[in-house]
C-alpha positions as CSV (number, residue, x, y, z in Angstrom):
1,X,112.3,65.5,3.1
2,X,112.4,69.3,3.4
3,X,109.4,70.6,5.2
4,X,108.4,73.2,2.7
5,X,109.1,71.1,0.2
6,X,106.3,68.7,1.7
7,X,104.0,71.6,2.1
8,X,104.6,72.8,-1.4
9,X,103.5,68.5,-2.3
10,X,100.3,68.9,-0.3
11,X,99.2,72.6,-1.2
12,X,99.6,70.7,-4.9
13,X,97.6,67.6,-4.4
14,X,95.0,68.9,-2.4
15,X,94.5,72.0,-5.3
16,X,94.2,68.9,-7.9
17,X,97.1,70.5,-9.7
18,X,99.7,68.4,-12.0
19,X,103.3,69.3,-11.4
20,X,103.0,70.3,-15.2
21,X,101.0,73.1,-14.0
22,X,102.5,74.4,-11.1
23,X,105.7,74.2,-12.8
24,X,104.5,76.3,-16.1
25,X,102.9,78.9,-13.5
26,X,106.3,79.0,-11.9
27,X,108.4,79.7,-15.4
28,X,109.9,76.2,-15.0
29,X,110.0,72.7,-16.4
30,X,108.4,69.9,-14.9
31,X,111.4,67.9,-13.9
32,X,112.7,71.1,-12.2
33,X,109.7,71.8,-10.0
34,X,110.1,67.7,-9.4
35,X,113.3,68.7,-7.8
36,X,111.8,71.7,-5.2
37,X,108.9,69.2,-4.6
38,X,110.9,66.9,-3.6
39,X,113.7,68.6,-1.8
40,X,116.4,67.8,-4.3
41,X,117.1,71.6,-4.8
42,X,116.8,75.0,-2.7
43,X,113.3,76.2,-2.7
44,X,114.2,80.5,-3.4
45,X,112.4,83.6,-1.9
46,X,111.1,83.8,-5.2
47,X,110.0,80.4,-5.6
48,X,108.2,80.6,-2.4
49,X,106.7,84.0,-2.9
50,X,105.3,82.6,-6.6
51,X,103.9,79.3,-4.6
52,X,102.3,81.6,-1.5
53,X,100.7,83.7,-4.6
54,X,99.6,80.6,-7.0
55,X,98.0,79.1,-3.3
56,X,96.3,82.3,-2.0
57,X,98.5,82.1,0.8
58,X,101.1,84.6,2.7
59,X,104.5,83.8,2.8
60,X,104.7,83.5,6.6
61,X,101.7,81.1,6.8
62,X,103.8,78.7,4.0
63,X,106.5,79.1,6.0
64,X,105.7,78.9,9.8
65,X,102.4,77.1,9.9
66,X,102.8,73.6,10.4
67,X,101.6,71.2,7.8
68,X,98.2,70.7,9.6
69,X,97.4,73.7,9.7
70,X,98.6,74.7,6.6
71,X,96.4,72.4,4.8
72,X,93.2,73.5,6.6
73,X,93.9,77.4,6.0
74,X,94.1,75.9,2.1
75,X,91.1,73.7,2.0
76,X,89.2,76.8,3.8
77,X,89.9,79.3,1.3
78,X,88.8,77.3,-2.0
């Protein structure tokens, strides 16, 4: 699986979101998001700018933090 797509999963289920949520916040359906979640399709600037936003979370931190330390930087800011 793409890596930012597994960030994207985490950030998700550790914010106790549905995917029906994220993907209403992000102007898409459901089964769409399903497909960035899960790697099927290209994650755009735009998409990952809209996630970084929805998580409180720069871009750069979604994209070069590992997923360790991604996840704490999350969990400490809620």
């Amino acid at each position: 699986m793409n890596p930012i797509a597994t960030k994207i999963r985490k950030l998700r289920e550790i914010h106790g979101y549905p995917q029906e949520y994220v993907a209403f916040q992000l102007g898409v359906s459901q089964a769409a998001y399903s497909k960035k979640e899960t790697g099927r399709t290209e994650l755009s600037l735009t998409v990952l700018q809209q996630v970084s936003s929805l998580y409180k979370i720069s871009l750069m931190d979604l994209i070069e933090l590992t997923l360790q330390d991604l996840l704490i930087t999350a969990v400490r800011q809620q």
